[in-house]
C-alpha positions, 0 to 999 in steps of 0.5 A: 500500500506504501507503493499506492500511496507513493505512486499517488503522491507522484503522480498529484505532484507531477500531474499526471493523474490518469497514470494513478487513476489507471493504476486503480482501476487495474488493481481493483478489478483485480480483486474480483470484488467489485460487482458492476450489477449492484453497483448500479442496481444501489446507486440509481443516480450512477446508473441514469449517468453515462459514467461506468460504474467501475471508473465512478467508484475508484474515483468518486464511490469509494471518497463516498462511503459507496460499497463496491459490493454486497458484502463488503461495506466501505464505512464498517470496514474504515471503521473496524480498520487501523491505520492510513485508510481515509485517502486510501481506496478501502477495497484495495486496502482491505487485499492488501492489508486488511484481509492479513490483519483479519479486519472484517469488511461487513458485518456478515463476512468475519475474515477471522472466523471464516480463516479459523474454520476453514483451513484449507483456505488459510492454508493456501493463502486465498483471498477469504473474501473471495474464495467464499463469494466464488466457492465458499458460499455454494460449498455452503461454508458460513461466512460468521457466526451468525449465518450458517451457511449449510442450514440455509441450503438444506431448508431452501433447497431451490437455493442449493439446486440452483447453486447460488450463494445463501448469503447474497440470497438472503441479503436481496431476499431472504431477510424480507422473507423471513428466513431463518439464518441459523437453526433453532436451538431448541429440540422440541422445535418443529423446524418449518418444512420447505414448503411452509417457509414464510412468504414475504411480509406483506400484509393481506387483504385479510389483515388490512380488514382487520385494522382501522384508519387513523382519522382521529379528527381534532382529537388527533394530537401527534401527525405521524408521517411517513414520506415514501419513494420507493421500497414497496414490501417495507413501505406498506409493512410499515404501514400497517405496523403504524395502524396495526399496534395499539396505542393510547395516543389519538394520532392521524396516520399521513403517508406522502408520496414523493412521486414515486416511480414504483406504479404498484406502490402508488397504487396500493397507496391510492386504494389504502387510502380510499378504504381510510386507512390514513391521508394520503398527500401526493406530490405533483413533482419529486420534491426530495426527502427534505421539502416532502417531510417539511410539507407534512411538518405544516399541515397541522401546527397545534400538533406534535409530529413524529417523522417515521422513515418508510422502511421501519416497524414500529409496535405496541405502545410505542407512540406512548412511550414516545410521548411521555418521553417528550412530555418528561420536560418541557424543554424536550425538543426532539425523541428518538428511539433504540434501534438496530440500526440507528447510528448513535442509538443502534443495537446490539452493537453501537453505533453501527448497523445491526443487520443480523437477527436476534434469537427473538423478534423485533417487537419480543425485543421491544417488550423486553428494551420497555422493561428493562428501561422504563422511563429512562433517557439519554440527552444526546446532541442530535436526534436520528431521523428514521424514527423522530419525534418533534414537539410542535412548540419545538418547531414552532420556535426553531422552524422546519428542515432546511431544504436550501441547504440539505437538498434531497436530505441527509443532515437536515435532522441533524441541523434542526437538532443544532438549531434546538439546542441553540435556543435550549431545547433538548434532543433525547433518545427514549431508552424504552422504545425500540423501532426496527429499521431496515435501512436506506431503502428510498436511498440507496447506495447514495446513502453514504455519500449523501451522508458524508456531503451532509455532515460537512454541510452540518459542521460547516453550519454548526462547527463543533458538532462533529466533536460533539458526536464524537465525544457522544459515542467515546463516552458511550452513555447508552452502555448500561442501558444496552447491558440492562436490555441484554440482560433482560433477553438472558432472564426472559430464556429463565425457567422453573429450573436451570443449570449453569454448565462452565467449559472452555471454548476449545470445541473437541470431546469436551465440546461434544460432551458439553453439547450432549448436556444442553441437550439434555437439559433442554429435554428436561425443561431446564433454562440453560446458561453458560460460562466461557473463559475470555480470551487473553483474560483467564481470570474473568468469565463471560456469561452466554445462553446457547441460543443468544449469538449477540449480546455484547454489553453485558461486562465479564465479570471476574473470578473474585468478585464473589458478589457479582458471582452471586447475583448472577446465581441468584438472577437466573435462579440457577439450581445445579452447576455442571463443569467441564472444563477449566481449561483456559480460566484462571487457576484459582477459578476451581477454589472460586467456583466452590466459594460460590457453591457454599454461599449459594448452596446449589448443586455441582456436578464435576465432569472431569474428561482427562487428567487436568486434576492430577496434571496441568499438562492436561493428559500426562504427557510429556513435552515429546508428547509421550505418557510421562510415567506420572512422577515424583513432585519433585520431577513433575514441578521440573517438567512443569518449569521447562514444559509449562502448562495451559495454567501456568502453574509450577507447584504441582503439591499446590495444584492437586491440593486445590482440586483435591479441595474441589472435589470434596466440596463437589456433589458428584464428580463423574469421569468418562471409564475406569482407567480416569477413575482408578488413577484419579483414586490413587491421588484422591483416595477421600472423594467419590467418583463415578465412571459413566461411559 
């Protein structure tokens, strides 16, 4: 990349940009990833140009944000990236150098876990990212964790038939159709058969009888209004989430249509809107995002307004929960909900796109983030326009969006948000509301550099603002209540009993056991958790749930901390612990889980699968990998000292002290044949001990 930028350098000082321009071009064709068909199917104003679409991205797209493809997203992967990428093309970095440094380019492609599980392309230093659009994906090898790229093959079998990628399926049109990406956890869930997959979310003719319009006369006191372009499987579900979900707010439903060149939608829109459903306003013209919503702005001023992005759902209560959020103080301006995808007020993962599927539904998640957040709110320097609410005394002093200078939008919000908090309005973020949204349908691939032409317009207006968020994000006020609602999707997973199972995260014969046990008690009921060691951190402990893939926030919390031990013992009214394993926790984690056990008074069940007990060594080997004879302690400290050990111990009288300890305190210790059980008994002649195939 050294070569690039030095290459560049020249040919700016010298003024021969097309030698560099070319160079580019050559380069990133190279990479096979940038795809011509989905540059111009996302980015409607490069297609209505005469301008090739490759030549447009090396030049302008990727300065922009523009993503070259459907699995490499420019902002996520400059965001995840260390280093000199901002005047560097991020596509070109992510060959040269991102891939080596395993940074990830998208949220459903992780180079590190895609490397770790397959080798063979590790081994022959193959571009992971391409191996899995040309190979990978119809070999059906999973791109991350959270998209198994086999069980979607094996439940959509035209997919697998017609050998198309699952991931480039699922992006274009399994997400809107509901397709599982992952299997189900639970055993006794009947899977769906291939010919009862959900079909897309559009709302029936049936559902649509079963709601009413939302033409609540002067009692109205919130115009919700949603603009529409494009997007007509996301518009009208939104729509129906609107009228569909029950609130106690009187509000009037306004749905805009900015000229859409979608006929279909239009003319569902027409129909809706003739049977009642809400007021539909037509623009003559494609007036843009800024001047549509500015329209419905001033339709009714003795009205609070929320701006509700067309592509989001939206559930029940949560206008309510909007409103007591504004009518909390006076001087509340502006309300914002959670979201996945939301910039400063996204989830899971802030302040990015949370693109993938939660092991719940979005209006379960939005119970749980009413729960664990009632009534709490966050001041921020700006309200996010997918989901907004504005007082109407709020703009009544501060006015609409400025359309002058924001065009077809993006930054308007922002700037409006500036201009409150210039005359002492407050802008917020409503912790107990969450609004699904899918994401920049009316605008596509321009998002990015719309956005990134809009914050400038924004600092150039407001300067410091950019600071402002930065600062926001650095101190992450949202973090204990992001902990607090993945919390809660742990507690709802709580049942009459539950078993709390400690282990490595080696995989093997461990793992397998280990799985066998979930199993197990999931057939019998059981609420299941998990303890995993953290990597590089042995002295600390992640908590998990089988089932739970995201769940960021929650801390690690250590060994020591008893207290915090307790409470989670407590939380998830766990009634037996079952161990594994301590393969990679600290070396006290044994004398820390009995401290527990006596405080708690809960059963423990102590699987032990090798000779961990009696060896740190783990299998009584020595450095050649030969049996080690079991020595005295004096030359098992020296093979302990010159060897090490996965617990870098070196007193071994110590170590079997304190699993002797351990044991006792144990309610069963169980070990797989009787060659474990009989060497185990020559150390530990006190403790009981059952072999179990």
């Amino acid at each position: 990349m050294w070569a690039l930028g030095f290459l560049r350098l020249l040919c700016v000082v010298s003024g021969v940009r097309t030698v560099y321009r070319s160079a580019l071009l050559y380069l990133v064709k190279q990479t096979r990833l940038f795809d011509e068909q989905y540059y111009l199917e996302n980015n409607p104003d490069i297609a209505e140009s005469s301008m090739n679409p490759l030549f447009h991205y090396v030049v302008y797209g990727d300065k922009e944000g523009r993503s070259p493809c459907i699995v490499f997203d420019t902002p996520c992967y400059r965001s995840s990236s260390v280093g000199w990428t901002k005047h560097i093309n991020a596509l070109l970095h992510y060959s040269y150098v991102g891939r080596y440094c395993k940074t990830t380019p998208s949220p459903w492609f992780d180079v590190d876990y895609y490397l770790k599980n397959n080798k063979d392309v590790a081994r022959a230093d193959l571009d992971p990212l391409v191996h899995y659009l040309e190979w990978g994906g119809i070999e059906g090898r999973s791109p991350c964790p959270h998209f198994d790229g086999a069980y979607y093959l094996r439940k959509n079998l035209d997919i697998c038939e017609a050998r198309v990628n699952p991931l480039l399926h699922y992006l274009e049109y399994g997400r809107l159709e509901g397709r599982r990406t992952l299997p189900p956890f639970n055993p006794g869930y009947q899977e769906i058969s291939d010919e009862e997959l959900p079909t897309p979310m559009l709302p029936s003719e049936a559902q649509w009888k079963t709601i009413s319009g939302s033409h609540a006369g002067e009692e109205a006191g919130v115009d919700v209004i949603i603009p529409v372009y494009r997007g007509k499987a996301e518009t009208l579900r939104c729509i129906y989430s609107v009228l569909s979900s029950k609130n106690e707010t009187e509000f009037e439903l306004i749905v805009i249509n900015d000229a859409s060149p979608d006929k279909e939608l239009s003319s569902a829109l027409a129909e809706l809107a003739e049977s009642g459903m809400f007021s539909l306003i037509e623009n003559d013209i494609n007036l843009g995002f800024v001047q549509t919503v500015n329209r419905g702005m001033q339709l009714h001023q003795e009205r609070d307004v929320v701006l509700l992005n067309s592509d989001t759902e939206v559930y029940d209560g949560w206008l309510d929960r909007l409103k007591t959020a504004a009518d909390s103080h006076e001087k509340v301006g502006t309300v914002t909900p959670l979201s996945n995808n939301a910039t400063i007020c996204s989830y899971p993962y802030f302040p990015h796109d949370n693109p993938f599927p939660l092991e719940l539904e979005y209006n379960e998640l939005d119970v749980v983030v009413a729960k664990a957040n009632e009534g709490v709110r966050v001041e921020a320097p700006t309200g996010v326009g997918f989901c907004m609410l504005i007082k109407k005394s709020c703009i009544a002093e501060v006015g609409v969006f400025d359309a002058v200078t924001f065009g077809k939008g993006y930054g308007e919000e922002n700037d409006f948000c500036q201009r409150a908090i210039k005359k002492g309005w407050r802008n917020i973020i409503a912790a107990d509301v969450f609004v699904r949204h899918w994401g920049s349908v009316s605008f596509q691939g321009e998002k990015a550099s719309l956005a990134a032409k809009g914050l400038k317009l924004v600092e150039k207006k407001h300067p410091g603002y950019l600071s402002d968020v930065s600062e926001f994000i650095k101190n992450k006020p949202l973090s204990g209540i992001y902990q607090k609602i993945d919390w809660q999707r742990l507690l709802r997973l709580k049942r009459e009993k539950n078993v709390l199972l400690i282990c490595h995260s080696r995989g093997g014969g461990t793992e397998k056991r280990l799985q066998e046990d979930i199993s197990y008690f999931s057939g019998k009921g059981y609420g299941i958790f998990l303890i995993r060691p953290v990597p590089d951190a042995p002295e600390k402990v992640a908590i998990e749930h089988p089932c739970v893939k995201w769940m960021p926030n929650i801390a690690p919390v250590e060994w020591g901390n008893l207290k915090a031990l307790i409470k989670i013992v407590e939380e998830l009214g766990i009634n037996e612990v079952v161990t594994h394993s301590f393969v990679d926790f600290d070396k006290k984690a044994p004398s820390c889980l009995q401290e527990l056990i006596q405080v708690t008074g809960v059963k423990w069940v102590m699987n032990l699968h090798d000779y961990e007990v009696i060896c740190p060594r783990i299998n009584l080997v020595d450095k050649e990998g030969f049996y080690c004879g079991e020595p005295s302690i004096e030359n098992c400290n020296k093979c302990l000292r010159l060897n090490g050990s996965s617990f870098n111990v070196d007193d071994i009288s110590e170590w079997r002290m304190l699993h002797g300890t351990a044991m006792k305190a144990a309610s069963r210790v169980v070990v797989p044949d009787d060659d474990v059980k009989q060497r185990l008994v020559a150390y530990f002649p006190d403790t009981a001990i059952d072999a179990v195939p």
